[in-house]
mmCIF file as gemmi writes it, N, C-alpha and C atoms, coordinates in Angstrom:
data_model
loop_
_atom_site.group_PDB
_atom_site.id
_atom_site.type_symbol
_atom_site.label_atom_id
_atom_site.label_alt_id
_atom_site.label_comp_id
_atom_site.label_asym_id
_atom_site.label_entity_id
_atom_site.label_seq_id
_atom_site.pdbx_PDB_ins_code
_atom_site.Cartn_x
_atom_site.Cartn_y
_atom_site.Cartn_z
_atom_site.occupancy
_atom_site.B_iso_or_equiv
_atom_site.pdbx_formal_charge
_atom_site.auth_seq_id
_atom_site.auth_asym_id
_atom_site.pdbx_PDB_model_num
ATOM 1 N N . UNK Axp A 1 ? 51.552 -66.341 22.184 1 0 ? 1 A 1
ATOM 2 C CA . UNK Axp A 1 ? 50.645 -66.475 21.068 1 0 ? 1 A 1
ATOM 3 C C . UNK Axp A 1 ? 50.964 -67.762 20.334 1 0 ? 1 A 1
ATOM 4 N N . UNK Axp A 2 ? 50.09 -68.594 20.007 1 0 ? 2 A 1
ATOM 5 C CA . UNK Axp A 2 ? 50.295 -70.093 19.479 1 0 ? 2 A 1
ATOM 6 C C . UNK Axp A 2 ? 50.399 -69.424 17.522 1 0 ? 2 A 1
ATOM 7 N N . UNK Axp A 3 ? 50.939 -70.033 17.009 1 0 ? 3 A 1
ATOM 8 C CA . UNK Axp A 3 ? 51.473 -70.158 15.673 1 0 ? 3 A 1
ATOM 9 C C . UNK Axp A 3 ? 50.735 -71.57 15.741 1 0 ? 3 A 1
ATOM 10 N N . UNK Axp A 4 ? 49.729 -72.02 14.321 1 0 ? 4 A 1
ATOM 11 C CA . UNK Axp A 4 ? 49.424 -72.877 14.02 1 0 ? 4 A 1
ATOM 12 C C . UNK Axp A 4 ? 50.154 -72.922 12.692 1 0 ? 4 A 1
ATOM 13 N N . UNK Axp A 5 ? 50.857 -74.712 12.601 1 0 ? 5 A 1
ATOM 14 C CA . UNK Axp A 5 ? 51.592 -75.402 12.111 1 0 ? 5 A 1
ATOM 15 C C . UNK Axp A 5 ? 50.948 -75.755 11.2 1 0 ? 5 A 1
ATOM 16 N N . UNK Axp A 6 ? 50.994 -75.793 9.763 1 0 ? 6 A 1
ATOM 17 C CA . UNK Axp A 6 ? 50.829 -76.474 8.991 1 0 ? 6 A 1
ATOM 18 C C . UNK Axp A 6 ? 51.701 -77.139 8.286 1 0 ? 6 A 1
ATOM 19 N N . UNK Axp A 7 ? 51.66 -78.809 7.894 1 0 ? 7 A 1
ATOM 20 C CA . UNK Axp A 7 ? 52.034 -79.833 7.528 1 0 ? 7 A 1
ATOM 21 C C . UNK Axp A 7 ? 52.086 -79.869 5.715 1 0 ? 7 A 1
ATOM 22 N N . UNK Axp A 8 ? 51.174 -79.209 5.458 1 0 ? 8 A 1
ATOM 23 C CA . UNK Axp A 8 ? 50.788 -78.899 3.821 1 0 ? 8 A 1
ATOM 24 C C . UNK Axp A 8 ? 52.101 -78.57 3.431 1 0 ? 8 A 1
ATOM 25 N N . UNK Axp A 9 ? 52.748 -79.051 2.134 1 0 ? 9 A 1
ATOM 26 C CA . UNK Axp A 9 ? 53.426 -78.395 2.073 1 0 ? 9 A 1
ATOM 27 C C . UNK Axp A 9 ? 53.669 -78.333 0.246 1 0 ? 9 A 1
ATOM 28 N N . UNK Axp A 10 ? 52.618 -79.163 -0.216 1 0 ? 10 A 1
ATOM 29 C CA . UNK Axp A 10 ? 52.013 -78.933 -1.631 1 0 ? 10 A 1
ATOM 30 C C . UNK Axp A 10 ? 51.303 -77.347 -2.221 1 0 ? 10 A 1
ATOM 31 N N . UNK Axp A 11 ? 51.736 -77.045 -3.132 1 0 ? 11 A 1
ATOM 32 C CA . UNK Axp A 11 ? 51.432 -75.562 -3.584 1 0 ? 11 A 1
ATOM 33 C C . UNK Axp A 11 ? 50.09 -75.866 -4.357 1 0 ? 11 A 1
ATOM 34 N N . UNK Axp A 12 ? 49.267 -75.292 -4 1 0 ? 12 A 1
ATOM 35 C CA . UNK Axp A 12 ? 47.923 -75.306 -4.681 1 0 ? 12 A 1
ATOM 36 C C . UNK Axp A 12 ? 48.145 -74.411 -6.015 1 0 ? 12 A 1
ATOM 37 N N . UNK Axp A 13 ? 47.472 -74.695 -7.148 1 0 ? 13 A 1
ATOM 38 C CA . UNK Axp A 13 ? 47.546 -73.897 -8.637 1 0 ? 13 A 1
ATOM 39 C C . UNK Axp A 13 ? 47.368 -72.55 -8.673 1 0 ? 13 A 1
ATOM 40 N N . UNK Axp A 14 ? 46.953 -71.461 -7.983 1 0 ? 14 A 1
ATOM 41 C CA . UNK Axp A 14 ? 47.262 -70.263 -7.833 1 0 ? 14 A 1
ATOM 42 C C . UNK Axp A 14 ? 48.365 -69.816 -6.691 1 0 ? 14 A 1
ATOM 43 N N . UNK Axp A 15 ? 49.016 -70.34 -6.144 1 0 ? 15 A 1
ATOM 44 C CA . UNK Axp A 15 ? 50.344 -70.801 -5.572 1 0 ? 15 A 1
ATOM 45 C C . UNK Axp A 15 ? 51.59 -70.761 -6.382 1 0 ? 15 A 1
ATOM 46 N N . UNK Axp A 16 ? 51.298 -71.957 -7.533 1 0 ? 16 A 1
ATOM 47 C CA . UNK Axp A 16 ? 52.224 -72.011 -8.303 1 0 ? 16 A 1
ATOM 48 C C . UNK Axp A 16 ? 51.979 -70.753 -9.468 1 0 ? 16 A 1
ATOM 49 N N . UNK Axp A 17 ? 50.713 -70.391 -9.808 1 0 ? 17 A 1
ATOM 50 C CA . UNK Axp A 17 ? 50.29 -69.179 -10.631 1 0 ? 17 A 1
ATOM 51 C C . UNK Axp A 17 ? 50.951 -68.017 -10.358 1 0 ? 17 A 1
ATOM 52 N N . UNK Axp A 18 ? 51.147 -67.651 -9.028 1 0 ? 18 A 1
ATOM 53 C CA . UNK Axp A 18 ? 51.752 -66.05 -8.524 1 0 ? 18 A 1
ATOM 54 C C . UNK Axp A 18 ? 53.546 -66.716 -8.505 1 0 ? 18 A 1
ATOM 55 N N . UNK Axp A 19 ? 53.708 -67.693 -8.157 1 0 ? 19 A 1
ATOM 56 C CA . UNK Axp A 19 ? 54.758 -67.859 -8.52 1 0 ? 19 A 1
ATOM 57 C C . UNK Axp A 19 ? 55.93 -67.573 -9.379 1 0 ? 19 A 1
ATOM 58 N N . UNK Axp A 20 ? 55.084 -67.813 -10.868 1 0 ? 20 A 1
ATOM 59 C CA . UNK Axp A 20 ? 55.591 -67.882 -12.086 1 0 ? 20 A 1
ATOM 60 C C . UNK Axp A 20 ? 54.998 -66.45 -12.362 1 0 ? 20 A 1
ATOM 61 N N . UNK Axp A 21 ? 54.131 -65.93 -11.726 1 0 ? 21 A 1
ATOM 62 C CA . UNK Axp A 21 ? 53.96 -64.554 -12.297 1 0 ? 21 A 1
ATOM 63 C C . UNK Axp A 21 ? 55.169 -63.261 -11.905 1 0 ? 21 A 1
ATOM 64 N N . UNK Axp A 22 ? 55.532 -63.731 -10.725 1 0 ? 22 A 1
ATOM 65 C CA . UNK Axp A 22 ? 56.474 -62.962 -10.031 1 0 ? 22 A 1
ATOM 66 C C . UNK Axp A 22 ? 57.937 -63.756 -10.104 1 0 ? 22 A 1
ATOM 67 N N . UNK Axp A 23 ? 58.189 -64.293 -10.966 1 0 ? 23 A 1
ATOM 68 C CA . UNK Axp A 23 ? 59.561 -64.829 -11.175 1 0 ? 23 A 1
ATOM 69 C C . UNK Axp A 23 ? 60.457 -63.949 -12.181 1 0 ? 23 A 1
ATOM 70 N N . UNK Axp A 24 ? 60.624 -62.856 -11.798 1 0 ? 24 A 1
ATOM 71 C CA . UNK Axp A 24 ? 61.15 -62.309 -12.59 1 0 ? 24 A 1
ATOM 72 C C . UNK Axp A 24 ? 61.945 -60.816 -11.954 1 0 ? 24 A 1
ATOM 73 N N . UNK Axp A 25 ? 63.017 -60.178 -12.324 1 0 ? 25 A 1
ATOM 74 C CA . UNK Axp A 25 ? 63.58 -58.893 -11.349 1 0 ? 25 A 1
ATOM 75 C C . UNK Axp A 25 ? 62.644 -57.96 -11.031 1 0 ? 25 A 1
ATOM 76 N N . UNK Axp A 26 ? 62.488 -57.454 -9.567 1 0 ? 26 A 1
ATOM 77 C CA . UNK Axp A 26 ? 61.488 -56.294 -9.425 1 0 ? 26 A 1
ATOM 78 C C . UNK Axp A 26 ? 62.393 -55.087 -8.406 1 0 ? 26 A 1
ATOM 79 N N . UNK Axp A 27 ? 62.094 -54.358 -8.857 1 0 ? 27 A 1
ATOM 80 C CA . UNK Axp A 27 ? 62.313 -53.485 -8.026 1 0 ? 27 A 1
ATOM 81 C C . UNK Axp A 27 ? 62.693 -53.347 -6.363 1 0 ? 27 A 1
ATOM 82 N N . UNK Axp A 28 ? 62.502 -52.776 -5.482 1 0 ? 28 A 1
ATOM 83 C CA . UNK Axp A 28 ? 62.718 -52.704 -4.045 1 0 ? 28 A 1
ATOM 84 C C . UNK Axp A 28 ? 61.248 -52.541 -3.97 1 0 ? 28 A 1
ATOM 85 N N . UNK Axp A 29 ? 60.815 -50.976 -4.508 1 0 ? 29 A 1
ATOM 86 C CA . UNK Axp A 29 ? 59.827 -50.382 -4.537 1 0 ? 29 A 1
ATOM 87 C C . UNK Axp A 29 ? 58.506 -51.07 -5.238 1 0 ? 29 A 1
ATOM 88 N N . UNK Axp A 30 ? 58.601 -51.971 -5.914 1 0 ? 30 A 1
ATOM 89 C CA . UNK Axp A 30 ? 57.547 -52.812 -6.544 1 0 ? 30 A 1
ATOM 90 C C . UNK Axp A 30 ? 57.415 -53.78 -5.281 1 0 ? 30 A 1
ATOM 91 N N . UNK Axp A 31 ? 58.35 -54.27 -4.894 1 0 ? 31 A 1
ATOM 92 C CA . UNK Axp A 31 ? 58.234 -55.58 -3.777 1 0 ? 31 A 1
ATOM 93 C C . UNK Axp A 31 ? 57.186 -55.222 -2.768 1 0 ? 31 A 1
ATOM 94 N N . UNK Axp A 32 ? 57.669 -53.936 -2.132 1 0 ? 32 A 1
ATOM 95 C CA . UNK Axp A 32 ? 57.016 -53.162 -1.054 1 0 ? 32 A 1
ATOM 96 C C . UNK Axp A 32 ? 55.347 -52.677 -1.375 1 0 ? 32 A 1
ATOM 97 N N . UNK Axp A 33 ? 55.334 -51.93 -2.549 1 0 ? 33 A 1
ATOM 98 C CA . UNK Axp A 33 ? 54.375 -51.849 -3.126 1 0 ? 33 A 1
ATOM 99 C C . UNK Axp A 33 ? 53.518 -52.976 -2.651 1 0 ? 33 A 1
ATOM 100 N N . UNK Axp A 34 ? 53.842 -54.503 -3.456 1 0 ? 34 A 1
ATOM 101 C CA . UNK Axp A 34 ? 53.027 -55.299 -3.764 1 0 ? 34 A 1
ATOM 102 C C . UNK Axp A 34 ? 52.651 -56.012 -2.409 1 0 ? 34 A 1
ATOM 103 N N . UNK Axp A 35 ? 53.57 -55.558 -1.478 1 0 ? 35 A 1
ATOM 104 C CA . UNK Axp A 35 ? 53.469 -55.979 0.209 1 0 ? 35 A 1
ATOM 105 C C . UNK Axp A 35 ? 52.326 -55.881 0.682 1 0 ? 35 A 1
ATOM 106 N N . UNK Axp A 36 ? 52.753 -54.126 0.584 1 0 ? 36 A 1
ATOM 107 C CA . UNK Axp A 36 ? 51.438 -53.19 0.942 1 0 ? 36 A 1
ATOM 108 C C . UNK Axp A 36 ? 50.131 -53.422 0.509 1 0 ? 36 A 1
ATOM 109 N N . UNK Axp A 37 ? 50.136 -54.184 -0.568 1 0 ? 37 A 1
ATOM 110 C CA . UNK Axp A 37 ? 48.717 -54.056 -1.491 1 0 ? 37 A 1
ATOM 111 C C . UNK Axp A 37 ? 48.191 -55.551 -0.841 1 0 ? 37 A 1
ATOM 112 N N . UNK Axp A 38 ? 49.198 -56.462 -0.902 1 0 ? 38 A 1
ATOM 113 C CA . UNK Axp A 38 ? 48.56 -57.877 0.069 1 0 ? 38 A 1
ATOM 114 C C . UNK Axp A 38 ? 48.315 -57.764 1.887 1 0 ? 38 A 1
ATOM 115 N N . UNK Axp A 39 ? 49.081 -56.675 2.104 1 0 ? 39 A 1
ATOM 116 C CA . UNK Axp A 39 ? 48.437 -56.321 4.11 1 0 ? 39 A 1
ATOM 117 C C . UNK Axp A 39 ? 47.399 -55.591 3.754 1 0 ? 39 A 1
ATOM 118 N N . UNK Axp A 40 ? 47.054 -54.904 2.701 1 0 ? 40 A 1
ATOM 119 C CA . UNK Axp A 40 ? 45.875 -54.057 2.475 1 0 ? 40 A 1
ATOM 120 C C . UNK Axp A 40 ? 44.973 -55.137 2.845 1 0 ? 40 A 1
ATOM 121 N N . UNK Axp A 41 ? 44.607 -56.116 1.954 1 0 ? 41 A 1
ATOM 122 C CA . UNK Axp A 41 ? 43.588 -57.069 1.39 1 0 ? 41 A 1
ATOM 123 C C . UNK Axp A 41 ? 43.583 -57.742 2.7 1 0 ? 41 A 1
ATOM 124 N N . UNK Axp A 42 ? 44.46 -58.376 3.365 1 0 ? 42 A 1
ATOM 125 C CA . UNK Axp A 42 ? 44.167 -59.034 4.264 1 0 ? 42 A 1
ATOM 126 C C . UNK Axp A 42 ? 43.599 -58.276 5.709 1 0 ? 42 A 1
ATOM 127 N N . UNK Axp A 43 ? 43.988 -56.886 6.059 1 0 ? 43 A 1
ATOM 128 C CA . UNK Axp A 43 ? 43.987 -56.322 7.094 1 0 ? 43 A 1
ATOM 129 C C . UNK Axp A 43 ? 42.548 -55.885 6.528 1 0 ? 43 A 1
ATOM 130 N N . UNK Axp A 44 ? 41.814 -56.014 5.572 1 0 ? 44 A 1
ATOM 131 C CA . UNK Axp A 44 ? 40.562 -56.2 5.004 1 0 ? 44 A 1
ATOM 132 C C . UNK Axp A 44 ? 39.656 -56.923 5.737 1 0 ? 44 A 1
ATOM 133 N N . UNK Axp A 45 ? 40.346 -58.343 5.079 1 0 ? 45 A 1
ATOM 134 C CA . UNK Axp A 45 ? 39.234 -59.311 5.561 1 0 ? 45 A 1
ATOM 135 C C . UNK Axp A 45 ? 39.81 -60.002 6.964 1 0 ? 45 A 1
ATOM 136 N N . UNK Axp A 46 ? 40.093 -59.21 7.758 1 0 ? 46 A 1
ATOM 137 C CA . UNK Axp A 46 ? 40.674 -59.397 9.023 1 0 ? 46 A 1
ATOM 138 C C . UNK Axp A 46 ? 39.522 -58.617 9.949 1 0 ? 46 A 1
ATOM 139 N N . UNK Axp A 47 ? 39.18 -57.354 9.578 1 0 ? 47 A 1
ATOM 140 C CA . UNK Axp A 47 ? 38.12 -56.42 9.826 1 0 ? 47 A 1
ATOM 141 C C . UNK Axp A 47 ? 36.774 -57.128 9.345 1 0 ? 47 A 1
ATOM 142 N N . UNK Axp A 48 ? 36.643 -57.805 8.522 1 0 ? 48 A 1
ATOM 143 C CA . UNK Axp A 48 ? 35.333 -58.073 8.357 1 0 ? 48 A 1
ATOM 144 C C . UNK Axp A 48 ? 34.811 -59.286 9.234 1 0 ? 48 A 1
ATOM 145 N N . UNK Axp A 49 ? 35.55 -60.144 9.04 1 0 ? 49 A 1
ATOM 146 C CA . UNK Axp A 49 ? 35.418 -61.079 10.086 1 0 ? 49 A 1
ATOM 147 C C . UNK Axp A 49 ? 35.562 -60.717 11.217 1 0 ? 49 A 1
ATOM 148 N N . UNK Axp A 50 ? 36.396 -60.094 12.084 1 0 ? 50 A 1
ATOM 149 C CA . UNK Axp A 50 ? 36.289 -59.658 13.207 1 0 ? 50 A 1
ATOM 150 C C . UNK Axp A 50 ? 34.811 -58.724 13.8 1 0 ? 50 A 1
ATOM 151 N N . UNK Axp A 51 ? 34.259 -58.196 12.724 1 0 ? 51 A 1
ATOM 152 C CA . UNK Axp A 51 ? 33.056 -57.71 12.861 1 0 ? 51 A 1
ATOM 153 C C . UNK Axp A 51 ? 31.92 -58.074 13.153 1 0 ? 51 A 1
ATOM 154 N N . UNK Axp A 52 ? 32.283 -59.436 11.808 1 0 ? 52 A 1
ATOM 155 C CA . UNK Axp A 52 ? 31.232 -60.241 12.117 1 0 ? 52 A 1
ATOM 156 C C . UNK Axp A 52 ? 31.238 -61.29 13.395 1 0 ? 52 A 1
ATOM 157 N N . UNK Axp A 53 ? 31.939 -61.788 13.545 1 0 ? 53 A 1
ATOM 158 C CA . UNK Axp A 53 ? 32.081 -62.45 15.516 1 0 ? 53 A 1
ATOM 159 C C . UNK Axp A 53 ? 31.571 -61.947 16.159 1 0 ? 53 A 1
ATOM 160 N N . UNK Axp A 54 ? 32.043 -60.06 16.192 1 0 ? 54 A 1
ATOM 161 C CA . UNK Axp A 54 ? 31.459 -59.018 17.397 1 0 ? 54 A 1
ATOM 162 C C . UNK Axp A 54 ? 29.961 -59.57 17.254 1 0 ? 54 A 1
ATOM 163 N N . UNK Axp A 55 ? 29.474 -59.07 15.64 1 0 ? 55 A 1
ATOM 164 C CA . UNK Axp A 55 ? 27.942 -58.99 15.825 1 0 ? 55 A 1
ATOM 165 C C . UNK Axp A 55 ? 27.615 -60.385 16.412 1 0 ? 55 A 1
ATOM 166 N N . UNK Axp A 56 ? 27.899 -61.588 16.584 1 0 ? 56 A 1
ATOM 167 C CA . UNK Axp A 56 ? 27.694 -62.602 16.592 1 0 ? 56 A 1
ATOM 168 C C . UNK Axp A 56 ? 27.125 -62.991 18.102 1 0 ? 56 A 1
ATOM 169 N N . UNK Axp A 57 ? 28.491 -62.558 18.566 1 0 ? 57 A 1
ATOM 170 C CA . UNK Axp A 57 ? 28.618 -62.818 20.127 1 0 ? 57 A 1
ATOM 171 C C . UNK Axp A 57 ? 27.921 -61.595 20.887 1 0 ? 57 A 1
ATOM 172 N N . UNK Axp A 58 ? 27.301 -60.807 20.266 1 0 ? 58 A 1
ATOM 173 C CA . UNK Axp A 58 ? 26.81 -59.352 20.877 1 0 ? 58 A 1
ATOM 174 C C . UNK Axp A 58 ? 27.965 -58.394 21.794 1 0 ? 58 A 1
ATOM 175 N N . UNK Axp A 59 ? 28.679 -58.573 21.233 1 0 ? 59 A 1
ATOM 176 C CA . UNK Axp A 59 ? 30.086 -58.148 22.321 1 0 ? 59 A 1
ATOM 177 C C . UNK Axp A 59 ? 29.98 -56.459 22.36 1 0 ? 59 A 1
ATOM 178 N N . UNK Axp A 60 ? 29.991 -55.874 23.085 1 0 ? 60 A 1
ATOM 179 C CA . UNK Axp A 60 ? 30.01 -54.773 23.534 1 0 ? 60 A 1
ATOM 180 C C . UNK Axp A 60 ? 31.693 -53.968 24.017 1 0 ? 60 A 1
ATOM 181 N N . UNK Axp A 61 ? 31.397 -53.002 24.183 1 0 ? 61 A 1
ATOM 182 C CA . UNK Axp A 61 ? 32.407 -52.131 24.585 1 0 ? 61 A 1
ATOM 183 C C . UNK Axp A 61 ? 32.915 -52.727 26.106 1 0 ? 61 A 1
ATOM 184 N N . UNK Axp A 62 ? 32.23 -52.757 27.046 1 0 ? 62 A 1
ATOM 185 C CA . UNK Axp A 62 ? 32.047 -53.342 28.28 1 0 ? 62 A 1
ATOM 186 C C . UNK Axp A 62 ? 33.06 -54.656 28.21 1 0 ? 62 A 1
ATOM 187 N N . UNK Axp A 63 ? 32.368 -55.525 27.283 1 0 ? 63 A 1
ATOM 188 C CA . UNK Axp A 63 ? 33.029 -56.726 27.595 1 0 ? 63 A 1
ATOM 189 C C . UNK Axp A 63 ? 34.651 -56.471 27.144 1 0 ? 63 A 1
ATOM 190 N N . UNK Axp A 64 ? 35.113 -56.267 25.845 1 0 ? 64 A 1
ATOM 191 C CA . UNK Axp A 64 ? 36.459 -55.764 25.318 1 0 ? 64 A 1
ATOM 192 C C . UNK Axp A 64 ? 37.62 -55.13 26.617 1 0 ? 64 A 1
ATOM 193 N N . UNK Axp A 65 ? 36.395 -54.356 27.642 1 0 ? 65 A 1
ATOM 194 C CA . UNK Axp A 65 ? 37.532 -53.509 28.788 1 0 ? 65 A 1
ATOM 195 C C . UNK Axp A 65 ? 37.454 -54.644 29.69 1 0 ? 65 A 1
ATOM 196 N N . UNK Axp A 66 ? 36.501 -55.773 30.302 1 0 ? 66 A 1
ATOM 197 C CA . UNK Axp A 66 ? 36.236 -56.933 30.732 1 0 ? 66 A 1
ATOM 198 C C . UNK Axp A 66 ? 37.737 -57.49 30.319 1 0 ? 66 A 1
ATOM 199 N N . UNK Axp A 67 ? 37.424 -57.98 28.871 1 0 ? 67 A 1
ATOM 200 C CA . UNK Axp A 67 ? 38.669 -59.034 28.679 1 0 ? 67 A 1
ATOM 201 C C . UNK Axp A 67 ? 40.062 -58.533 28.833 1 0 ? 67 A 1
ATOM 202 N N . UNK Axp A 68 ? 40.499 -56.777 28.696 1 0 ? 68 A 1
ATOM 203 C CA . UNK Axp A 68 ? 41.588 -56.53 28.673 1 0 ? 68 A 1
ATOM 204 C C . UNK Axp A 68 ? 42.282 -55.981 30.176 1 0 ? 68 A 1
ATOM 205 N N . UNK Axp A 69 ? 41.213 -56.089 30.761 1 0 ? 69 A 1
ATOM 206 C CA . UNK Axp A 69 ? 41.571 -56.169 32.398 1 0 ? 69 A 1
ATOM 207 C C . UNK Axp A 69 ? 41.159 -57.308 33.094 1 0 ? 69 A 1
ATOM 208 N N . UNK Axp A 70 ? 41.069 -58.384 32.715 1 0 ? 70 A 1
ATOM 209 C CA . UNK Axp A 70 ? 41.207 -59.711 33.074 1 0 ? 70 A 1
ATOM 210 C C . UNK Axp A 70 ? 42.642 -60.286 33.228 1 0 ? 70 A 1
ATOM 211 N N . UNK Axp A 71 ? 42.243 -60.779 35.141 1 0 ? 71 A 1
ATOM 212 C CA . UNK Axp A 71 ? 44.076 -60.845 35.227 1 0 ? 71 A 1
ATOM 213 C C . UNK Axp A 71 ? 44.255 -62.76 34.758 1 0 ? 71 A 1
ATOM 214 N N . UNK Axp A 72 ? 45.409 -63.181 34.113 1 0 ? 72 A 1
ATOM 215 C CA . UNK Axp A 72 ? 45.632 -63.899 33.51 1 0 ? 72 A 1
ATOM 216 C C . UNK Axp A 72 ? 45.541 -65.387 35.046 1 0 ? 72 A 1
């Protein structure tokens, strides 16, 4: 699986915003919490977009067993 590299390494202003919001002692259970609540959001819009491609490409059930029995 390729990992794309980014070079950026300037903090954009809500970057530095959560930063300073979370600079301070938390819990174990707050950390985890607040984990959970950011894989929430993203495993979100991970599903939506992925949805929208499907509809895009008309991809079917068919093709999905296609690509996952496709020998490399």
């Amino acid at each position: 699986m390729a990992v794309a590299v980014n070079q950026h390494t300037e903090l954009n202003p809500l970057q530095v915003s959560l930063l300073r919001l979370f600079n301070r002692p938390m819990a174990e259970q707050e950390t985890l919490e607040l984990k959970r609540l950011l894989v929430k959001h993203y495993s979100k819009l991970l599903k939506e977009e992925v949805t929208k491609v499907v509809a895009e490409k008309g991809y079917i059930q068919r093709d999905f067993d296609n690509m996952l029995n496709a020998e490399s």
